[in-house]
N, C-alpha and C positions, 0 to 999 in steps of 0.2 A: 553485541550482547545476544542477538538473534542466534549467530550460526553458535555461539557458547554457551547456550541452553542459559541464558543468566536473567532474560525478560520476566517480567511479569505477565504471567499468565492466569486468566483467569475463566475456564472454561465450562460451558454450560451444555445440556444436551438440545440441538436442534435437531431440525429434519431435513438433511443436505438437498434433497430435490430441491425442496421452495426457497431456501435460501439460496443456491447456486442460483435459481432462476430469476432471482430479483438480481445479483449480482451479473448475470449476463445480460440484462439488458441496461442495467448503468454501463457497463464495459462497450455495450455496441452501441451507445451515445456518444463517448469519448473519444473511440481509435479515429484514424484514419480512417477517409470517406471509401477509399480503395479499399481497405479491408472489410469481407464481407464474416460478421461470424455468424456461428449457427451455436445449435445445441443438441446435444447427442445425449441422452440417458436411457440407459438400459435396465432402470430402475426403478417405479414405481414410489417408493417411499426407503428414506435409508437414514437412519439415527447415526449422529456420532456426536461425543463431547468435545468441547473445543472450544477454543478462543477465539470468540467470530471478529473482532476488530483484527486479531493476525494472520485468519484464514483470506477474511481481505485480501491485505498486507499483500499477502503471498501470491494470490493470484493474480493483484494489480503486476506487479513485479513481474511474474511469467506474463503478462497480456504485451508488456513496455519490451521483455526481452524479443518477446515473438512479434511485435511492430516493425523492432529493430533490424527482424532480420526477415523482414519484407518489403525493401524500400519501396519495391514499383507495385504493390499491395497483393494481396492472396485471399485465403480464406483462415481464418483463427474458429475453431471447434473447442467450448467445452463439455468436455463428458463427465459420465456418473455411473460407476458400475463398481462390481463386488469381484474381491477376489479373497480365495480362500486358501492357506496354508497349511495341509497336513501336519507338514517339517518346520523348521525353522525355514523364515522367509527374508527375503533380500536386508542386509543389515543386521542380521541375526533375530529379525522377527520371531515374538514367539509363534507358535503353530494357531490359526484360528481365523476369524472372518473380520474380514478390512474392506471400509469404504475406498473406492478408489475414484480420486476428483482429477480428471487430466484436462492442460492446455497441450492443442495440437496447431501447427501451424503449418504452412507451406513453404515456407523460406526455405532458405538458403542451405539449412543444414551445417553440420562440421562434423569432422573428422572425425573418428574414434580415439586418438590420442587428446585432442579437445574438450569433446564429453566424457573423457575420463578426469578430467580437471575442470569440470564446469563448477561444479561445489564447492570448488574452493575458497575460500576469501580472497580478494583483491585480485584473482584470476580473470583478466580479461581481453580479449582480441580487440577491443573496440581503439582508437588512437585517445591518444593524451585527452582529457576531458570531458570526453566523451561518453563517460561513467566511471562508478567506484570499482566493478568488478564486485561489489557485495550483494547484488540484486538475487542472484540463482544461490547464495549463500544461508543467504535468510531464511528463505525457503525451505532450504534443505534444514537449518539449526531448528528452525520453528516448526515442522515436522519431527525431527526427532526428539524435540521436547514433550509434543504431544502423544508420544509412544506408539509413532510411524516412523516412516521418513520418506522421499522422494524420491526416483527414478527420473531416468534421460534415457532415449530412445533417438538417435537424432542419424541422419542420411544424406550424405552430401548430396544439396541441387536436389531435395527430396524433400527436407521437412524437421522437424523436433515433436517431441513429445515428452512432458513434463507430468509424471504421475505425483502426486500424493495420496499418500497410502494411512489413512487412519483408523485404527480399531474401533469394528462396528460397535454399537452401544445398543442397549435394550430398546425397542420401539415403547416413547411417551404417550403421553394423553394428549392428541396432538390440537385439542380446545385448547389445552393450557398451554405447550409448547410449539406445536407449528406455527400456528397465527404469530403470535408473539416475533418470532424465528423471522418469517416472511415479514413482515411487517420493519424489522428493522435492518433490512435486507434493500426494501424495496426503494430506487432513486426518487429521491424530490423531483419534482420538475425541474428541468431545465428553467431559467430566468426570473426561479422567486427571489432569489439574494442579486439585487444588483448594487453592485459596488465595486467602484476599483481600486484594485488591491497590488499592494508593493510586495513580493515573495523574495526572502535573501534565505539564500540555503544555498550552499557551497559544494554538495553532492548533486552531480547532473541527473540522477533516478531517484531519488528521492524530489528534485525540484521539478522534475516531470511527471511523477504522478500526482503531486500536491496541486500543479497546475490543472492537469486534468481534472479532479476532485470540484478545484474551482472554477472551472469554465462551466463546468458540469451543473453547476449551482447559480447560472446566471453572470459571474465575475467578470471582469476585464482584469487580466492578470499583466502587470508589468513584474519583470525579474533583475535581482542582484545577486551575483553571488558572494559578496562580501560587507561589509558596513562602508567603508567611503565611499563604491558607488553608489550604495541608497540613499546614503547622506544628499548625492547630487542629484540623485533621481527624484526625493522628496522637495529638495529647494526647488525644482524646477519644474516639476510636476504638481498642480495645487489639487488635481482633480484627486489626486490618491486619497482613499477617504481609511483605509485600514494598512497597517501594517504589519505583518505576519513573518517573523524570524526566528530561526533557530537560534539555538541560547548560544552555542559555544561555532565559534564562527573562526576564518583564518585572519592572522594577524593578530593585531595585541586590544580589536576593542571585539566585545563580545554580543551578544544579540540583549542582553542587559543594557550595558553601556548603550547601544546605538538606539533601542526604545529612548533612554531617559533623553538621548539627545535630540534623536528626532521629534519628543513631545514638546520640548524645548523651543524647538523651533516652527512645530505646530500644534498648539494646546488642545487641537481638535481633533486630532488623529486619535482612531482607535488602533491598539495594537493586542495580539496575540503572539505569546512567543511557545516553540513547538521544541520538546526535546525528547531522546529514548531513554537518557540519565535520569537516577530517582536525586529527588534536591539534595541527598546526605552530601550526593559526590560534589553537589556545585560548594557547598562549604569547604569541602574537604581541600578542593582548589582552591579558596578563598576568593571565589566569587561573591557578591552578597546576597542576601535574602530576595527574592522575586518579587517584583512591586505591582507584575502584571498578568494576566490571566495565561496559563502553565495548558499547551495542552499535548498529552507524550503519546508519543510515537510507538506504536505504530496505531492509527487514527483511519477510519473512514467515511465515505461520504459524510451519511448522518453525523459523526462526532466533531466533522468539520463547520458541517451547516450549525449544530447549536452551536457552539464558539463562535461564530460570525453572531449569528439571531441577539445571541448574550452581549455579546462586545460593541453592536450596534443599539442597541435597547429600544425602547418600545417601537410602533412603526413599523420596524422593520417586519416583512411577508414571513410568515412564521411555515 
């Protein structure tokens, strides 16, 4: 739905310095201890309008690609700089001044035949399960939805560089919008939501940065990637106190199905079920109506943390 421009988007003006800046220090709690990142802005203050849960989205996604292709660790750089277009600009930009947000990484690099197919859907080097190949896809869709789009810069045994490129926005009243912006930007602490939690989600990049997201919040995260192993994972496991699945799963039971079953068998399980579909489509399939708390994708830190806070109810570290 990402790389098909079909998401909902619903975008507001912040001030990309201070959001990137809260955004890079959740991302340098998360990676790998080998990897060291930094932050590079060449920018002082830089408006743009946008959908901050997909700007997220996007950059979790580049931070997972550029892990990927550091296994013995390096250094991960994001930056913040302007670039300006007389002409039409890359993708047929119109002529005019664009924020530009890049991950830089040290890895591994690829080809030029490669990163001419990195945007693609389902395009991926990586082996069988290893991911969907839609990670650099989304990116690119959810960029040019927002009336950018993304660039790749990449060198064998050199490096990658991953720009998004969005059209500047007028500078706000940044009382009313920076704070705001940084604020919902900025990670929770590490270890306010402690809880262990069951994640089934059958996409290896999507289940790896949801993990992230939760470890990030204090979690113990156990993984399924489909409903019969949760099903044994939950008979067997009593400590799991939450259960967190995508609605539409492989095989014939679905993240519906495996809630009602799993409540079934533990009446005290809290569950959250996570999807990128709006509900028309789950009828449309003739799945039934959702009985359980819905929270759609693409989601960050913060909109994960209140869904636990919510789903866990009073008590819980807010």
């Amino acid at each position: 739905m990402a790389f098909s421009r079909q998401q909902v988007l619903t975008p507001r003006r912040i001030e990309a310095r201070a959001w990137l800046a809260g955004e890079t220090r959740l991302l340098a709690r998360t990676l790998d201890e080998g990897i060291l990142v930094r932050a590079r802005y060449g920018l002082e203050a830089a408006w743009v309008s946008v959908d901050e849960s997909s700007l997220a989205s996007a950059l979790l996604n580049l931070a997972l690609s550029a892990r990927a292709a550091m296994p013995d660790g390096g250094t991960l750089t994001f930056g913040l700089g302007r670039r300006r277009f007389d002409a039409a600009g890359p993708d047929g930009l119109p002529a005019g001044d664009y924020v530009e947000i890049s991950v830089i990484d040290t890895g591994t690099g690829m080809p030029q035949e490669v990163a001419n197919r990195a945007f693609e859907p389902f395009f991926t080097t990586r082996e069988v399960g290893q991911g969907s190949g839609l990670g650099l896809s989304m990116v690119y869709g959810f960029a040019r939805q927002s009336d950018g789009t993304a660039i790749i810069d990449s060198t064998v045994g050199k490096g990658t560089t991953v720009s998004i490129l969005l059209p500047a926005a007028e500078p706000g009243d940044e009382a009313e919008e920076a704070a705001p912006a940084a604020e919902s930007a900025r990670p929770r602490p590490a270890g306010e939501i402690r809880a262990r939690v069951l994640l089934v989600e059958d996409d290896a990049d999507v289940r790896a940065a949801t993990r992230l997201l939760l470890e990030t919040l204090g979690c113990e995260v156990v993984e399924a990637e489909g409903a019969a192993p949760a099903l044994g994972i939950i008979e067997a496991d009593p400590a799991i106190g939450v259960l967190i699945s995508d609605v539409i799963l492989p095989g014939e039971t679905s993240g519906i199905a495996l809630a009602k079953q799993a409540s079934g068998k533990r009446p005290g399980l809290k569950t959250i079920l996570i999807s990128g579909y709006p509900e028309r489509s789950f009828k449309k399939a003739g799945t039934p109506d959702i009985p359980f708390p819905l929270l759609r994708k693409p989601f960050t830190g913060p909109d994960l943390a209140k869904a636990l806070t919510t789903a866990l109810g009073p008590g819980t570290p807010a």
